[in-house]
C-alpha positions as CSV (number, residue, x, y, z in Angstrom):
1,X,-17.0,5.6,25.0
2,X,-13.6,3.4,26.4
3,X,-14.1,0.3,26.0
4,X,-12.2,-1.6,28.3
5,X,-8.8,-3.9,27.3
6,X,-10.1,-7.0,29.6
7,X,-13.4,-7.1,28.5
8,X,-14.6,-6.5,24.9
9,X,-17.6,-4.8,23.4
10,X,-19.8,-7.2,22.1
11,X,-23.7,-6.1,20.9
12,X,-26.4,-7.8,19.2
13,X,-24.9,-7.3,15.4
14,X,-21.5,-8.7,16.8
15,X,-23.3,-11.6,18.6
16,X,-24.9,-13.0,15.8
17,X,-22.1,-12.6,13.2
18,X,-20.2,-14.3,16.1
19,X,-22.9,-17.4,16.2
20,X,-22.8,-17.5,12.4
21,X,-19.1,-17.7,12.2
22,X,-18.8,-20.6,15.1
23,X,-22.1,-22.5,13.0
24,X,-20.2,-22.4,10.2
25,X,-17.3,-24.5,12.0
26,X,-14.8,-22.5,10.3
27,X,-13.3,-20.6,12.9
28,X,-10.2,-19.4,11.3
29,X,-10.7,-19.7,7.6
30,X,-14.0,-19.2,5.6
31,X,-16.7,-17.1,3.8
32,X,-17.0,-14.8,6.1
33,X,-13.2,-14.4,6.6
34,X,-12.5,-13.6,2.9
35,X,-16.0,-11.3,3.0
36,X,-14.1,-9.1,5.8
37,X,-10.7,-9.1,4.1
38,X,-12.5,-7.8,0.9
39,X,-14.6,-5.6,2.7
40,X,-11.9,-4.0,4.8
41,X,-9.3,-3.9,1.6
42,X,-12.3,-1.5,0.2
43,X,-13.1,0.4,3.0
44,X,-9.4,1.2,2.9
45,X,-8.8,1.4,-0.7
46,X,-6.5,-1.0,-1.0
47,X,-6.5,-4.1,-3.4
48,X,-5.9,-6.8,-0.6
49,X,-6.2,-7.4,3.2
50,X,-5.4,-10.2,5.2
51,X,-6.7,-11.0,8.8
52,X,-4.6,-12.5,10.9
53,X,-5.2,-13.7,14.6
54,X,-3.6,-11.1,16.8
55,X,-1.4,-7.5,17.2
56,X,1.5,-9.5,17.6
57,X,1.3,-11.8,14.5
58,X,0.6,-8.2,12.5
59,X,3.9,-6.7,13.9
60,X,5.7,-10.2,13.0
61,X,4.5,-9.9,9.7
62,X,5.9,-6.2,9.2
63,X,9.1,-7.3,10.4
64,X,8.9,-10.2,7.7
65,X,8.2,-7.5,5.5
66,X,10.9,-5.2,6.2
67,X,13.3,-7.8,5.4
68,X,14.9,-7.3,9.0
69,X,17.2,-10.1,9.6
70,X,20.4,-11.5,12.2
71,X,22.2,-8.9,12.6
72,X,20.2,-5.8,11.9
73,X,20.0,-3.4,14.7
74,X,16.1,-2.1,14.9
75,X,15.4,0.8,17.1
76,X,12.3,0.8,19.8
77,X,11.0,1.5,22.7
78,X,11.4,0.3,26.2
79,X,8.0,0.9,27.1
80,X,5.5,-1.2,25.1
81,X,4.1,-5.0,25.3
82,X,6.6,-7.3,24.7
83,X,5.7,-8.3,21.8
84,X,7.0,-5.3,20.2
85,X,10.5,-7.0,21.2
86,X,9.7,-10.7,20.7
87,X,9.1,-10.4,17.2
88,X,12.6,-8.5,16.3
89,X,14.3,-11.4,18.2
90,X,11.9,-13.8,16.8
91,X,14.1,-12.9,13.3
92,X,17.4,-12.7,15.2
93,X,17.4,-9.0,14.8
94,X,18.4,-6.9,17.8
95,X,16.2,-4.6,19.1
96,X,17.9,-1.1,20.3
97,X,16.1,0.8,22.8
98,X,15.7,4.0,23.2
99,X,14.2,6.0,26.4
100,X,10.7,7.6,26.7
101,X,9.6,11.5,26.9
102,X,8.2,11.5,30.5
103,X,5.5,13.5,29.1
104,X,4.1,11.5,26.2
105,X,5.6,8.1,27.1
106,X,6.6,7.9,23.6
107,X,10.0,6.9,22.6
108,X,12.4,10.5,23.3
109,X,12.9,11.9,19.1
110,X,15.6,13.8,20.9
111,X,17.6,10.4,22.4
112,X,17.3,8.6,19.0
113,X,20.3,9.4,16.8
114,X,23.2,8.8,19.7
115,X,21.8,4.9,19.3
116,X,22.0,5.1,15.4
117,X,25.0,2.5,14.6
118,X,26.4,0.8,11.0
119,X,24.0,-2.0,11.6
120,X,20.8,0.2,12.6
121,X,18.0,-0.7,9.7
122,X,15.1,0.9,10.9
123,X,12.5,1.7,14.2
124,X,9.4,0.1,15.4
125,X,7.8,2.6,17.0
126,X,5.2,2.0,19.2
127,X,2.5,5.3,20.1
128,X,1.1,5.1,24.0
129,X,-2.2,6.8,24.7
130,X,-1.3,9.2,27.4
């Protein structure tokens, strides 16, 4: 089953945890916030899991992680939503685009080292469902 970008996929089970979380008047922050990130930090064996409000706040936070800064050269691809730019320049770091493989629409492996410079410190790369 697809389940369309523009509208979401929402069935009883989801409906009511939805009513429970919007009762609760903690929309952001609460018991059944921490229950997920515990529950999803087990379901993928990790220790910890945070939830966080969108794709793009994830990708910000990777950056953060990375340590990419002013300066830093990070390679990517043209051909993705913006955010996948916004946050590198969010941090002042420079995103360095490489072209896509007509085929996959994935950034070209073959194009990527003749954009390698001194001040490249790593890729975000970005998969598109072809």
């Amino acid at each position: 089953m697809k389940i369309p970008f523009y509208k979401p996929h929402v069935t009883g089970n989801e409906i009511k945890s939805i009513l429970k979380v919007f009762k609760s008047g903690k929309l952001a922050r609460g018991q059944e916030v921490e229950k997920f990130e515990k529950e999803f930090a087990t379901y993928v064996g990790k220790k910890y899991a945070i939830a966080i409000n969108s794709g793009t706040s994830g990708l910000h936070l990777v950056v953060r992680a990375m340590g990419w800064k002013k300066g830093d050269e990070i390679i990517t691809t043209p051909f993705s939503f913006i955010a996948s730019s916004n946050v590198l320049l969010f941090e002042d770091a420079t995103p360095v685009f490489v072209d896509i493989d007509k085929n996959t629409l994935n950034i070209d492996p073959d194009k990527i080292e003749d954009r390698i410079t001194s001040r490249t410190k790593g890729m975000l790369l970005v998969r598109t469902a072809v």
